[in-house]
MIFI-803450 format. One record per atom (N, C-alpha, C): atom name; residue number from 1; x, y, z; residue in one letter. Coordinates in Angstrom, 1 decimal, padded with zeros to 4 digits. Layout:
# MIFI-803450
ATOM atom   n     c1     c2     c3 res
ATOM   CA NUM      X      Y      Z   a
...
This chain:
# MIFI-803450
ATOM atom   n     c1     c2     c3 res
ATOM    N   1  005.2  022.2 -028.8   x
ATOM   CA   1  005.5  021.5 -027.6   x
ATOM    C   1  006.8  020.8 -027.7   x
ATOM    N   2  008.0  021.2 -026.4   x
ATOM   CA   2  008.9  020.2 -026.5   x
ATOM    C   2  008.8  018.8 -026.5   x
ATOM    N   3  010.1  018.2 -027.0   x
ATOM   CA   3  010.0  016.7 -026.3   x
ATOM    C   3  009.9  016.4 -025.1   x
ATOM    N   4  010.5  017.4 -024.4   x
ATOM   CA   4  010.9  017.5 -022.4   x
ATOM    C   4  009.6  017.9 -022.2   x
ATOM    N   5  008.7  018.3 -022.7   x
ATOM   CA   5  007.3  019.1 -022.2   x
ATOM    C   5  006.8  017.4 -022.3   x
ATOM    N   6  006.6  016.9 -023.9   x
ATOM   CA   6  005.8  015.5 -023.8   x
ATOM    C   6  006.0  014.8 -023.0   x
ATOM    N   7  007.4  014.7 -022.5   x
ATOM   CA   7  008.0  013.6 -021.8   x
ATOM    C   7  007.3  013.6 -020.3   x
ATOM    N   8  007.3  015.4 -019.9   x
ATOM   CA   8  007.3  015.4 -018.4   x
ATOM    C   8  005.3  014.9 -019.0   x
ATOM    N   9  004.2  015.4 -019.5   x
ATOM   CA   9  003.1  015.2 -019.0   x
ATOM    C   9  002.8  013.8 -019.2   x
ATOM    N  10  003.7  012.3 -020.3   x
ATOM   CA  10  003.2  011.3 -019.9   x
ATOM    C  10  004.4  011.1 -018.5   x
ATOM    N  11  005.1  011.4 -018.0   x
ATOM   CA  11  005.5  010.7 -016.8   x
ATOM    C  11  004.2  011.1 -015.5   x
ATOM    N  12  004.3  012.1 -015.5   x
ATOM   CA  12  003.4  013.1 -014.2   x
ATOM    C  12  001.8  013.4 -014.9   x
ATOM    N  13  000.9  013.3 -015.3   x
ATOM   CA  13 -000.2  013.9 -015.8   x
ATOM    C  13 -001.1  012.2 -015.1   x
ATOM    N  14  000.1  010.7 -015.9   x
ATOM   CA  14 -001.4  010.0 -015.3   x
ATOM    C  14 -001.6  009.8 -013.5   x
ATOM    N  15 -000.8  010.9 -013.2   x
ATOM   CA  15 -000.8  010.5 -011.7   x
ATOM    C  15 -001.3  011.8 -010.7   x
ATOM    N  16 -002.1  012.6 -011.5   x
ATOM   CA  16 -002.7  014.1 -010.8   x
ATOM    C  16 -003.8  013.6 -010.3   x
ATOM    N  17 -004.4  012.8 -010.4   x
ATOM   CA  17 -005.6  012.1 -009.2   x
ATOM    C  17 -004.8  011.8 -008.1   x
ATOM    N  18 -003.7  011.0 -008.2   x
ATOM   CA  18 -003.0  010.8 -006.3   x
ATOM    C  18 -002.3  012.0 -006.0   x
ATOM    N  19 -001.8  012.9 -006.5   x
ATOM   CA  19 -001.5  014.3 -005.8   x
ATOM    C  19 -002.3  015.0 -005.6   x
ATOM    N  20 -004.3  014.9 -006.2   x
ATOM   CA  20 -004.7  015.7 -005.7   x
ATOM    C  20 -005.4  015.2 -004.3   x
ATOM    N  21 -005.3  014.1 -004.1   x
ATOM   CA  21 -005.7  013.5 -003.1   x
ATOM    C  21 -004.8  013.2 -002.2   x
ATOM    N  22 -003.6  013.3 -002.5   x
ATOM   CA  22 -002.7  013.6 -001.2   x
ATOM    C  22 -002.8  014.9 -000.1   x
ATOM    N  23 -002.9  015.5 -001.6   x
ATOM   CA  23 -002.9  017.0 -000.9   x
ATOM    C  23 -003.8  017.6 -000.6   x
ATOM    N  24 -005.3  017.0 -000.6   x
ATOM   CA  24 -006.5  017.6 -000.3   x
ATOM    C  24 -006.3  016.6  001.6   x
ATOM    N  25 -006.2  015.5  001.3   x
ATOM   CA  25 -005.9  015.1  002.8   x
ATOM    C  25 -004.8  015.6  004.0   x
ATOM    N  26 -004.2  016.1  003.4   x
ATOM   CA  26 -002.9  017.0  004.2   x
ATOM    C  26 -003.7  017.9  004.6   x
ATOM    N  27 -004.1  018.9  003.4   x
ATOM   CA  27 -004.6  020.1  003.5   x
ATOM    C  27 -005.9  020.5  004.1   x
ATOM    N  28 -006.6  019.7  003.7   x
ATOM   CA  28 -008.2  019.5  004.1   x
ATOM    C  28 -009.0  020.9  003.1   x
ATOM    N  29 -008.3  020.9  002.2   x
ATOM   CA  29 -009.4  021.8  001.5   x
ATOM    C  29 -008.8  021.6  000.1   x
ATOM    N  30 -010.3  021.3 -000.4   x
ATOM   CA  30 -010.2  021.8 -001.9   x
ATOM    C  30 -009.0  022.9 -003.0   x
ATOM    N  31 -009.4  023.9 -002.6   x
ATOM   CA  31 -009.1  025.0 -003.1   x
ATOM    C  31 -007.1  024.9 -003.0   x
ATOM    N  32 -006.9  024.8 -001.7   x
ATOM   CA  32 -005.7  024.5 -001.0   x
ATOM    C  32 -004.8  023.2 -001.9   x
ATOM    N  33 -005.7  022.1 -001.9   x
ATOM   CA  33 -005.4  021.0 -002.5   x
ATOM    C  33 -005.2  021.4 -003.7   x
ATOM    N  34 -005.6  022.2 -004.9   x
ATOM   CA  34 -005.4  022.7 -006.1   x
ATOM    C  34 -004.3  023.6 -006.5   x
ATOM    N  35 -004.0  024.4 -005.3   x
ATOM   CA  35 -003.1  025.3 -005.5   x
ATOM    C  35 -001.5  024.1 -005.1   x
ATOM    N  36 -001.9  023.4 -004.4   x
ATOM   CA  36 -000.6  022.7 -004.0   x
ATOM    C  36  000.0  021.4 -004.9   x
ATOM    N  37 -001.2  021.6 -005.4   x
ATOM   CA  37 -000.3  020.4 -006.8   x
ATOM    C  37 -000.1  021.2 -007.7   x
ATOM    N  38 -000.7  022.1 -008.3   x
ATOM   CA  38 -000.1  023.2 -009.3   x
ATOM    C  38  001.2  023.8 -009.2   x
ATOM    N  39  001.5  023.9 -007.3   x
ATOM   CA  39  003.0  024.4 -007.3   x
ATOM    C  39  004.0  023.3 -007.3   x
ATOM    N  40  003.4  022.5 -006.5   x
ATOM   CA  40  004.2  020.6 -007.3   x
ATOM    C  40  004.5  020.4 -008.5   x
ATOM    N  41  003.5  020.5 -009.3   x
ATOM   CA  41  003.4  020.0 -010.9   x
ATOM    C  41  004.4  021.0 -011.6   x
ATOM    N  42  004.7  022.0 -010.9   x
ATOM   CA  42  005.6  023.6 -011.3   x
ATOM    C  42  007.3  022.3 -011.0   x
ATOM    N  43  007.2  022.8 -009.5   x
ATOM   CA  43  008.8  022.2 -009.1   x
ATOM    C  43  009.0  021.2 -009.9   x
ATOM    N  44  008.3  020.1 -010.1   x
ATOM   CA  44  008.4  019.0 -010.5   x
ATOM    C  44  008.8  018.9 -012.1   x
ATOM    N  45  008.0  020.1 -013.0   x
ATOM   CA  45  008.5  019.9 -014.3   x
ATOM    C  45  009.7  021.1 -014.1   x
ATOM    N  46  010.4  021.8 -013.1   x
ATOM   CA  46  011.4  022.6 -013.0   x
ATOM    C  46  012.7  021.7 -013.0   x
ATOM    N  47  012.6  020.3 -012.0   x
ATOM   CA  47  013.6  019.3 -011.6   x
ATOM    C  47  013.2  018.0 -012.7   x
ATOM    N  48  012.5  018.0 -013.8   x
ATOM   CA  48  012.0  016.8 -014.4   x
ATOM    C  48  013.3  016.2 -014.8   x
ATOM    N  49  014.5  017.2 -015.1   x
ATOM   CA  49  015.5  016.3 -015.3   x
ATOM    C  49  016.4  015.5 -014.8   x
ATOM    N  50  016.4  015.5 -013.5   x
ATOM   CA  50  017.0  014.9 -012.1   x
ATOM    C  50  016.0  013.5 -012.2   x
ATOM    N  51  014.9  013.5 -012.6   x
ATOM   CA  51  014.1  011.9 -013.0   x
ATOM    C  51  015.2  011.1 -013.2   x
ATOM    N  52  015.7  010.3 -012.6   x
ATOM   CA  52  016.4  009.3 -013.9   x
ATOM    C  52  016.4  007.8 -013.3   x
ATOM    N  53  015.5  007.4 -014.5   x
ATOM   CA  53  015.4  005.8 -014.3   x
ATOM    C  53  014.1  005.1 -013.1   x
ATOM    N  54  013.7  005.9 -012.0   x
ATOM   CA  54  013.1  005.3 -010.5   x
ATOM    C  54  011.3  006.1 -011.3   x
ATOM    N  55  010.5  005.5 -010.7   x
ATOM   CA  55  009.1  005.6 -010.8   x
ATOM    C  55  009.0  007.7 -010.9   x
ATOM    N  56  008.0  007.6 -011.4   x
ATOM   CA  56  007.5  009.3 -011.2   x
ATOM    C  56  006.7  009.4 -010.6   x
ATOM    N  57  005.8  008.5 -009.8   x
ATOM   CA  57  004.6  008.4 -009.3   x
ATOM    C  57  005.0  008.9 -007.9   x
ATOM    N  58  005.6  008.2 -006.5   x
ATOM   CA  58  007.1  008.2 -005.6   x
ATOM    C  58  007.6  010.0 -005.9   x
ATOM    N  59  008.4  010.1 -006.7   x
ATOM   CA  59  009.2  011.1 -006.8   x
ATOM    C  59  007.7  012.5 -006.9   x
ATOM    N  60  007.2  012.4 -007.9   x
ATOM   CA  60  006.1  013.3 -007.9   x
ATOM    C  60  005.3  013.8 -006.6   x
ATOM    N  61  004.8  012.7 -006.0   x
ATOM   CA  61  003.9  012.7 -004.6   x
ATOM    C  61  004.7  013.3 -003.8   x
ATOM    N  62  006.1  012.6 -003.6   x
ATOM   CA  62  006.9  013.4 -002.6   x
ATOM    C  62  007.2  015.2 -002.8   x
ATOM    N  63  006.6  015.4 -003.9   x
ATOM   CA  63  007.2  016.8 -004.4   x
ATOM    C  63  005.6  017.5 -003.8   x
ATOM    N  64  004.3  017.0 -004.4   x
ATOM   CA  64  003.3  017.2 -003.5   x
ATOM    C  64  003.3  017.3 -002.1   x
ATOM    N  65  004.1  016.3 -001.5   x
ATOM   CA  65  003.9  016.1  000.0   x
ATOM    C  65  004.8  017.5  000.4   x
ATOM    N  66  006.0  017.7  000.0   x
ATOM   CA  66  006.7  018.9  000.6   x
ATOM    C  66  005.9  020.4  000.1   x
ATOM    N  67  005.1  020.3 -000.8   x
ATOM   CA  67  004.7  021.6 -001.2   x
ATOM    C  67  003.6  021.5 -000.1   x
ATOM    N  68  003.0  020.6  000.6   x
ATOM   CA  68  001.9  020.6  001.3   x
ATOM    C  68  002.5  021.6  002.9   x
ATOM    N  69  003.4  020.7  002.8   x
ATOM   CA  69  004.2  021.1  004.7   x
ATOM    C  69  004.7  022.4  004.3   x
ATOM    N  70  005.1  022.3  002.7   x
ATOM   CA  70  005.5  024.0  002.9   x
ATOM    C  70  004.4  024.7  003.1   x
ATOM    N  71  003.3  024.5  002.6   x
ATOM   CA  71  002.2  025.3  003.3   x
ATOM    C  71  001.8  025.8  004.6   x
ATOM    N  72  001.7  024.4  005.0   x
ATOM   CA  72  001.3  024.6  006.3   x
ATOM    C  72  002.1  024.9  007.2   x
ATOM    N  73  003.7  024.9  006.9   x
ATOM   CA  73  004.1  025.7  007.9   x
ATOM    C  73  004.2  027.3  007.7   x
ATOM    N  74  004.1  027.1  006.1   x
ATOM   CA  74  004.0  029.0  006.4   x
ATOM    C  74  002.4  029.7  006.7   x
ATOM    N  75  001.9  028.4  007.3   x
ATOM   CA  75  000.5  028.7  006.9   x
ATOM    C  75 -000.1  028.3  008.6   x
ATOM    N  76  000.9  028.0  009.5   x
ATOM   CA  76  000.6  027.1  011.0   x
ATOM    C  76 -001.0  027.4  011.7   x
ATOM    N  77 -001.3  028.4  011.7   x
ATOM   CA  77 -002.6  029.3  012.5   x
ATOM    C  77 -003.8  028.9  011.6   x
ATOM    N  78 -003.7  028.8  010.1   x
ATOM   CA  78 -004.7  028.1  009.5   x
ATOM    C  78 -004.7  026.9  009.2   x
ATOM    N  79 -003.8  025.9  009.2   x
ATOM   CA  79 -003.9  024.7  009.1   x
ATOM    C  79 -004.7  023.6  009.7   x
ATOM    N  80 -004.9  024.4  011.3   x
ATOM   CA  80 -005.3  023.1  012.0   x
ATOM    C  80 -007.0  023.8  011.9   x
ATOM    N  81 -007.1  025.0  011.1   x
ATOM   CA  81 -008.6  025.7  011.4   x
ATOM    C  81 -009.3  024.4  010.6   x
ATOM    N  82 -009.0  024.3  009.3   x
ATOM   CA  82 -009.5  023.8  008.0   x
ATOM    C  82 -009.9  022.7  008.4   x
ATOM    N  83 -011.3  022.1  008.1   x
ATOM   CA  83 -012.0  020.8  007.8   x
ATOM    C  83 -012.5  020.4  006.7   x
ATOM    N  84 -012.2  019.0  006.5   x
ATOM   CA  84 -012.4  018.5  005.2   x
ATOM    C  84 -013.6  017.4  005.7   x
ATOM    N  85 -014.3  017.1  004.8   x
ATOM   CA  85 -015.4  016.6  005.0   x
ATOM    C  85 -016.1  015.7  003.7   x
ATOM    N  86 -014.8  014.2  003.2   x
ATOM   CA  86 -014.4  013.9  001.9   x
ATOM    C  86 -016.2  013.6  001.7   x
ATOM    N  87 -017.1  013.1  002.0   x
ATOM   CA  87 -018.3  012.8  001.6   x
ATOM    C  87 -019.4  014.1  000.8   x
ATOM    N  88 -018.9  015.0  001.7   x
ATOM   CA  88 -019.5  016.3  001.9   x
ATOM    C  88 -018.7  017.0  000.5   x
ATOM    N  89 -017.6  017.3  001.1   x
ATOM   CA  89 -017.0  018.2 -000.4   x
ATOM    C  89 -016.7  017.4 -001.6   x
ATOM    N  90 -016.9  016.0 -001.5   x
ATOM   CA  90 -016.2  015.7 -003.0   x
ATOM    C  90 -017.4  015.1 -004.2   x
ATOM    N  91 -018.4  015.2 -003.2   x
ATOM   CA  91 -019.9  015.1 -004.0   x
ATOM    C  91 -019.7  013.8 -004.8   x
ATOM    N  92 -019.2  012.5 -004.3   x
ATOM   CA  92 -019.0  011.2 -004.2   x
ATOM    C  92 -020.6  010.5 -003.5   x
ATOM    N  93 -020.9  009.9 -004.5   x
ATOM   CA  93 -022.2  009.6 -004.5   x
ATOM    C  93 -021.8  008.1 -004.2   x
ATOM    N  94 -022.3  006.7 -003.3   x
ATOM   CA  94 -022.6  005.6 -003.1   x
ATOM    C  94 -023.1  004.6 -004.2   x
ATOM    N  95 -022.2  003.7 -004.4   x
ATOM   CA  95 -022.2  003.0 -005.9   x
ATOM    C  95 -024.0  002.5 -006.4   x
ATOM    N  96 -024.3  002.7 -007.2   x
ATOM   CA  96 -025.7  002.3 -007.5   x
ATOM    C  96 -025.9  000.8 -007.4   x
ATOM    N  97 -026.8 -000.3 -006.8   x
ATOM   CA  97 -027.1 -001.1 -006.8   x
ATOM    C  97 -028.0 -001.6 -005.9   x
ATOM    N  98 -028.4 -002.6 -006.1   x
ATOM   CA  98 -029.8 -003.2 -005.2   x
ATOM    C  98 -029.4 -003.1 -003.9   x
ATOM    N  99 -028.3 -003.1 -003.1   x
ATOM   CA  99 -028.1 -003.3 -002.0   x
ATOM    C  99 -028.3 -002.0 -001.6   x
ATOM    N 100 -027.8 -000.9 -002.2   x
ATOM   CA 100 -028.1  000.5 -001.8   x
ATOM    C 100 -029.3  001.2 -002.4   x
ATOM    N 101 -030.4  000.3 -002.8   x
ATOM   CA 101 -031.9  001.0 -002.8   x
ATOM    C 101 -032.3  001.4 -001.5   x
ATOM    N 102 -031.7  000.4 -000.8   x
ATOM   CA 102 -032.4  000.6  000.9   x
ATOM    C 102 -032.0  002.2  000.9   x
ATOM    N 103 -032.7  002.8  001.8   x
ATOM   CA 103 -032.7  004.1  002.3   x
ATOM    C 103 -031.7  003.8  003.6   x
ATOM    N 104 -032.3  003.3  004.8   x
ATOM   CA 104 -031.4  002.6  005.6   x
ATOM    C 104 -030.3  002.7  005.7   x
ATOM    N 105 -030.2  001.3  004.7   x
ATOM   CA 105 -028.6  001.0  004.6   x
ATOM    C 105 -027.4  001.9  003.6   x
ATOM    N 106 -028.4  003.0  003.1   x
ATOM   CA 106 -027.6  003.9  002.2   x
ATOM    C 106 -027.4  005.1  003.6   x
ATOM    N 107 -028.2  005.6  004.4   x
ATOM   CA 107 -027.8  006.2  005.6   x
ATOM    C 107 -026.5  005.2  006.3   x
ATOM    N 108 -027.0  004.4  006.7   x
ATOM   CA 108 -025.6  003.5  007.5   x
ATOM    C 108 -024.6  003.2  007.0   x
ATOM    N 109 -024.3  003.5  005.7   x
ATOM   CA 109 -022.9  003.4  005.1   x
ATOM    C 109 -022.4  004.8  004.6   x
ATOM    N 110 -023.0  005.5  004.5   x
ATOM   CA 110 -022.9  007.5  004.4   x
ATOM    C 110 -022.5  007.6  005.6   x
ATOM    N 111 -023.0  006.9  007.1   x
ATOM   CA 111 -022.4  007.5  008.5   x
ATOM    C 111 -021.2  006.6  008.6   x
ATOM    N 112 -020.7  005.4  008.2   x
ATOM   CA 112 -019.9  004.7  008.1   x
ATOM    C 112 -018.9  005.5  007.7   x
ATOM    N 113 -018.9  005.7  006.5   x
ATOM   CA 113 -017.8  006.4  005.7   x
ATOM    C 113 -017.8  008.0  006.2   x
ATOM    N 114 -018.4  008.4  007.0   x
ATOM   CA 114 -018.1  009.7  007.8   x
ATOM    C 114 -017.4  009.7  009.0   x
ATOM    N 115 -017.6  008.6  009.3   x
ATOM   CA 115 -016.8  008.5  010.7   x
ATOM    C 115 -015.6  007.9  010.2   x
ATOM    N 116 -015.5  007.0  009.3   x
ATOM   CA 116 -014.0  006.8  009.1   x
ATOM    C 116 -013.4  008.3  008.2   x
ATOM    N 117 -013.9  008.7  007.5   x
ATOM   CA 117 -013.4  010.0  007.1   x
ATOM    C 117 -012.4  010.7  008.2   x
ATOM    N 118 -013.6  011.5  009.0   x
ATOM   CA 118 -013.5  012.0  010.3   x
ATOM    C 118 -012.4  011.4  011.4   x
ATOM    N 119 -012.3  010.2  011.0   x
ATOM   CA 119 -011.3  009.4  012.4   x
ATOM    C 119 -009.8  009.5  011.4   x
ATOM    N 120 -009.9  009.2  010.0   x
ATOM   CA 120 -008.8  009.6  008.9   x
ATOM    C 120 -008.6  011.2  009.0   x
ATOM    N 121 -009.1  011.8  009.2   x
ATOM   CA 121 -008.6  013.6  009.2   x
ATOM    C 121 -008.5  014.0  011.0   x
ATOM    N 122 -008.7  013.7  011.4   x
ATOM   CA 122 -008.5  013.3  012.9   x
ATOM    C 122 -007.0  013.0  013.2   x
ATOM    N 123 -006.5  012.4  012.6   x
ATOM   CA 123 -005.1  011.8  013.0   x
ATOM    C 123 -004.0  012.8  012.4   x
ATOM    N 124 -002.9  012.9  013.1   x
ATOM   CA 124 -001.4  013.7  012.9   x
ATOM    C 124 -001.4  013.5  011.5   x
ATOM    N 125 -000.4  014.6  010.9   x
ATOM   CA 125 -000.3  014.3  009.1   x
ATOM    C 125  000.4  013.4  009.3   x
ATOM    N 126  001.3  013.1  010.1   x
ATOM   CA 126  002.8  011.8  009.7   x
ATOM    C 126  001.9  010.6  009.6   x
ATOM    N 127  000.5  010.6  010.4   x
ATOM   CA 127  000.1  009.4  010.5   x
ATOM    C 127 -001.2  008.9  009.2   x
ATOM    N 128 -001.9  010.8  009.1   x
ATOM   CA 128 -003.0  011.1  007.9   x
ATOM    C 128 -001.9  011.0  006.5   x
ATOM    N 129 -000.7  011.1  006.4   x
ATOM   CA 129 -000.1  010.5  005.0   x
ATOM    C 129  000.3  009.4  004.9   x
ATOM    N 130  000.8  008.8  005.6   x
ATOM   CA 130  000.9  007.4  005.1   x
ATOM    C 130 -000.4  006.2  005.2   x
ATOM    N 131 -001.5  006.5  006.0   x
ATOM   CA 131 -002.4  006.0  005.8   x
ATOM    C 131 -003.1  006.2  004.6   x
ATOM    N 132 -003.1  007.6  003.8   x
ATOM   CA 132 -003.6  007.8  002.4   x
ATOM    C 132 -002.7  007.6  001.7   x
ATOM    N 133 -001.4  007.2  001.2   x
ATOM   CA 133 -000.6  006.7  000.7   x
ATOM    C 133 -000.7  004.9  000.6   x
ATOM    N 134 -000.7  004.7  001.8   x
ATOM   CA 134 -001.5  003.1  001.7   x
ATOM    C 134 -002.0  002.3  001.6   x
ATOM    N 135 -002.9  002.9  002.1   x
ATOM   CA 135 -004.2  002.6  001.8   x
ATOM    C 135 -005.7  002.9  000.8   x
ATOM    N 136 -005.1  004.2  000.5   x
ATOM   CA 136 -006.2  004.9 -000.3   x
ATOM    C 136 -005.2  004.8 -002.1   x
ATOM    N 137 -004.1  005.1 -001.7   x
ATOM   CA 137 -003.5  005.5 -003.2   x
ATOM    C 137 -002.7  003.8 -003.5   x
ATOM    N 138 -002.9  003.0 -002.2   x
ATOM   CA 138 -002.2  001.3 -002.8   x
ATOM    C 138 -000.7  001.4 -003.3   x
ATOM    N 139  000.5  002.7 -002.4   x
ATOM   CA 139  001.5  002.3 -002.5   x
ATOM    C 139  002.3  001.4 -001.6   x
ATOM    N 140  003.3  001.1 -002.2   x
ATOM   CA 140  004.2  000.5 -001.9   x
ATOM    C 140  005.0  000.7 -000.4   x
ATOM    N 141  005.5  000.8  000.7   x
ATOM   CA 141  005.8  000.9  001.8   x
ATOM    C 141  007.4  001.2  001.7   x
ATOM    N 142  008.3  000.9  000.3   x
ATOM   CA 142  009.5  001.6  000.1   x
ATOM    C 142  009.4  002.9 -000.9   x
ATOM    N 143  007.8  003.0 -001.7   x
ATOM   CA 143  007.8  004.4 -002.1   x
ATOM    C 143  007.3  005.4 -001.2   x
ATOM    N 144  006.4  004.8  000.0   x
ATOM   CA 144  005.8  006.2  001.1   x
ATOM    C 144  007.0  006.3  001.7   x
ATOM    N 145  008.1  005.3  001.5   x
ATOM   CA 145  009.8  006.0  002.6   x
ATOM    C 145  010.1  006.8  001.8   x
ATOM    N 146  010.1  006.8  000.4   x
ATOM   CA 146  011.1  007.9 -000.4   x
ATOM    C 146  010.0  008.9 -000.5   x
ATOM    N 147  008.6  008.9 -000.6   x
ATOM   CA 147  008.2  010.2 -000.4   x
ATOM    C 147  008.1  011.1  000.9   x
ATOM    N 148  008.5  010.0  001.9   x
ATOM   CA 148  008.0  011.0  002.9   x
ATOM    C 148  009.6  011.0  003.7   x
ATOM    N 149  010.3  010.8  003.2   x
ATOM   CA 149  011.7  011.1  003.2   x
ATOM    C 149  012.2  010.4  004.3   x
ATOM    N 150  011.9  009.4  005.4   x
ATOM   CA 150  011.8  008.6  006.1   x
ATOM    C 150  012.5  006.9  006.1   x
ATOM    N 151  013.1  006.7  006.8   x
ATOM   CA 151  013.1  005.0  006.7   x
ATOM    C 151  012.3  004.2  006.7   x
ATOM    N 152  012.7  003.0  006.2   x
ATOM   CA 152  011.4  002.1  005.9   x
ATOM    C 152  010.5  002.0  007.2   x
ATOM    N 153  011.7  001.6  008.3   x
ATOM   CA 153  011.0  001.1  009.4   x
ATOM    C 153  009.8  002.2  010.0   x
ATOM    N 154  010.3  003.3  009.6   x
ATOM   CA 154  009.9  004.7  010.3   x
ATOM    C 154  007.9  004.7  009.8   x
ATOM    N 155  008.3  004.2  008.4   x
ATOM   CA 155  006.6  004.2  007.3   x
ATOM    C 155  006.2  002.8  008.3   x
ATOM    N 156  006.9  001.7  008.4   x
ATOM   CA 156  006.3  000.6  009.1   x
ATOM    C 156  005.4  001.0  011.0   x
ATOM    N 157  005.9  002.0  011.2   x
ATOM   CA 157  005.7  002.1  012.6   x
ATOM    C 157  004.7  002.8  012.6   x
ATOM    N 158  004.4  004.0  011.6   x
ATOM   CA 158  003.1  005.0  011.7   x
ATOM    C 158  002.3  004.3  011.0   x
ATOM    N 159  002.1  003.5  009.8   x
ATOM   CA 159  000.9  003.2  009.4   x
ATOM    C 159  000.4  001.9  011.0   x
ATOM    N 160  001.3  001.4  011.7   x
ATOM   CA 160  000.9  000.9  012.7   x
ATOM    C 160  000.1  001.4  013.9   x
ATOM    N 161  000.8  002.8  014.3   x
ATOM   CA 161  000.0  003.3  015.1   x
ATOM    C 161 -001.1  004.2  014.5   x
ATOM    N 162 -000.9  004.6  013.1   x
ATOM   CA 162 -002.2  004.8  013.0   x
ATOM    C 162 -003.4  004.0  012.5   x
ATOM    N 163 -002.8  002.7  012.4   x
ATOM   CA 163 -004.1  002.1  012.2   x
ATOM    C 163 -004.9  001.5  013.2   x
ATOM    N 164 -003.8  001.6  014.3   x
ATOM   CA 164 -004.4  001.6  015.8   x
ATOM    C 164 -005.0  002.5  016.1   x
ATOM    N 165 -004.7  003.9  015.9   x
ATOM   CA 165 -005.7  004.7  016.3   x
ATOM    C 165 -006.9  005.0  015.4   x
ATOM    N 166 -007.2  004.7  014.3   x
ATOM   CA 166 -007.8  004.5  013.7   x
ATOM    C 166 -009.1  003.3  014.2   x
ATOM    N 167 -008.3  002.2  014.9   x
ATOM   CA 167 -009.3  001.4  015.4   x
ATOM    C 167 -010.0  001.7  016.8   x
ATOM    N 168 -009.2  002.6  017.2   x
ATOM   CA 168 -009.5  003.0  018.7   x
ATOM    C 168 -010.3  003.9  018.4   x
ATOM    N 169 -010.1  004.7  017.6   x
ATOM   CA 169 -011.1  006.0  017.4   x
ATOM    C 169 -012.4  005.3  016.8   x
ATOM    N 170 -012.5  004.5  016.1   x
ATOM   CA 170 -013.8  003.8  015.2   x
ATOM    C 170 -014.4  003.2  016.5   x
ATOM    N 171 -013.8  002.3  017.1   x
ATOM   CA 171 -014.2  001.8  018.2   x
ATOM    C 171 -015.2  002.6  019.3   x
ATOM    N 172 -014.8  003.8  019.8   x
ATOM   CA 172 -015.3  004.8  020.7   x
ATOM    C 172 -016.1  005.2  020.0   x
ATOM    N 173 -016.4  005.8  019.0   x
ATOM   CA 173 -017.5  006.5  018.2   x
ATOM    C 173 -018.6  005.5  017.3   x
ATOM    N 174 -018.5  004.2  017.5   x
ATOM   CA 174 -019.6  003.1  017.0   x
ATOM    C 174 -020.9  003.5  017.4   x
ATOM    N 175 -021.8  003.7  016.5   x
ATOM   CA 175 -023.2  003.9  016.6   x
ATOM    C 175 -023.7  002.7  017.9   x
ATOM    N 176 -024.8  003.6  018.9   x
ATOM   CA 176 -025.7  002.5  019.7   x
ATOM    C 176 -024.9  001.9  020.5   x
ATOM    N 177 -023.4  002.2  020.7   x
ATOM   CA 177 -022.8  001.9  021.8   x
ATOM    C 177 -023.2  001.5  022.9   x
ATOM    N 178 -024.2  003.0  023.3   x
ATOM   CA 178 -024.4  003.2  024.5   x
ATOM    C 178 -024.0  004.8  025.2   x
ATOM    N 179 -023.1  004.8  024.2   x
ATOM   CA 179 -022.6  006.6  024.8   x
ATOM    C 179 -023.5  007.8  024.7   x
ATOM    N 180 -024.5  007.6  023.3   x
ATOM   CA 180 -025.5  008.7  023.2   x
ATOM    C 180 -026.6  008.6  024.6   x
ATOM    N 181 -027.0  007.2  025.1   x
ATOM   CA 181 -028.1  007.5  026.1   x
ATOM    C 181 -027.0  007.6  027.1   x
ATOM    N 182 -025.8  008.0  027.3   x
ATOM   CA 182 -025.1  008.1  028.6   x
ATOM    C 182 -024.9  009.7  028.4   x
ATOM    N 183 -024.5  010.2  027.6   x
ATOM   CA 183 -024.7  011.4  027.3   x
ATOM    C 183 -025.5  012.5  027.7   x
ATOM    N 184 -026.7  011.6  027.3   x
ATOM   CA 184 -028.1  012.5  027.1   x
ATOM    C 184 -028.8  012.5  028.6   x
ATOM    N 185 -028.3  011.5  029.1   x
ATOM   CA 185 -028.8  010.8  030.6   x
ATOM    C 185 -027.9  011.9  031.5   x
ATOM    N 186 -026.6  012.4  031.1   x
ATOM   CA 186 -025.8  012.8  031.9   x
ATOM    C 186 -025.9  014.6  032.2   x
ATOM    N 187 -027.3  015.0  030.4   x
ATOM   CA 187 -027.2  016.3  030.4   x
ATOM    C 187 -028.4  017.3  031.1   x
């Protein structure tokens, strides 16, 4: 093994859990999500030497994020088919403890986390990546600009309206509303 080989897998290796989760949220599929950090993790140790000095985590993701859109745009007709269903496919079980013995309230936090899932994969990618960039992977708002190749203000404006729509969507689809017996009344 080279030194340029050791070098690239401690810069890029501790950070293959946020590429693969960028790019299963772009992508909405597993399978898709695997192949697209594999072709990342390719580019990325192809240009490892253009790294110089600035974070790998940022520069990496961003190499993920473009392998993603290169996908999807050569891929447009199947992109919008695909559903992801992070509860469902990622076989993410609910933390063990007394609070979650209840049956109940392990149902009401499995539908919780479905509908925000669902209202998260729901939204535009410009708005579905910087919200998992933010929120989910806890960057920085001047590394989702250099990943997503954007001005600062530009990251400040979508994680805004997507967290508005994000609230608007949670909002309308709240359990016992009232919309299922207006529904069911209406059919």
């Amino acid at each position: 093994m080279t030194d340029r080989t050791r070098q690239f897998e401690a810069a890029a290796l501790p950070h293959l859990d946020a590429a693969w989760n960028l790019a299963r949220w772009l992508l909405r599929d597993d399978q898709l999500a695997d192949d697209a950090v594999q072709e990342a993790y390719l580019r990325a140790f192809r240009f490892f030497d253009g790294l110089r000095g600035e974070s790998a985590r940022p520069w990496l993701l961003g190499i993920v994020r473009n392998a993603c859109y290169d996908w999807m745009r050569q891929n447009r007709q199947l992109a919008d088919q695909l559903e992801f269903d992070e509860l469902r496919d990622s076989g993410a079980m609910p933390p063990a403890s007394a609070e979650c013995a209840d049956p109940a309230r392990q149902w009401e936090q499995r539908a919780q986390g479905e509908r925000i899932n669902a209202a998260i994969d729901a939204l535009p990618a410009a708005y579905r990546e910087v919200i998992v960039l933010r929120e989910l992977e806890e960057m920085r708002y001047e590394d989702i600009a250099r990943i997503a190749g954007v001005p600062l203000g530009t990251v400040m404006s979508r994680l805004s309206r997507a967290r508005a729509l994000l609230r608007e969507s949670l909002r309308d689809e709240r359990p016992g509303d009232g919309t299922e017996r207006t529904q069911h009344a209406n059919s």
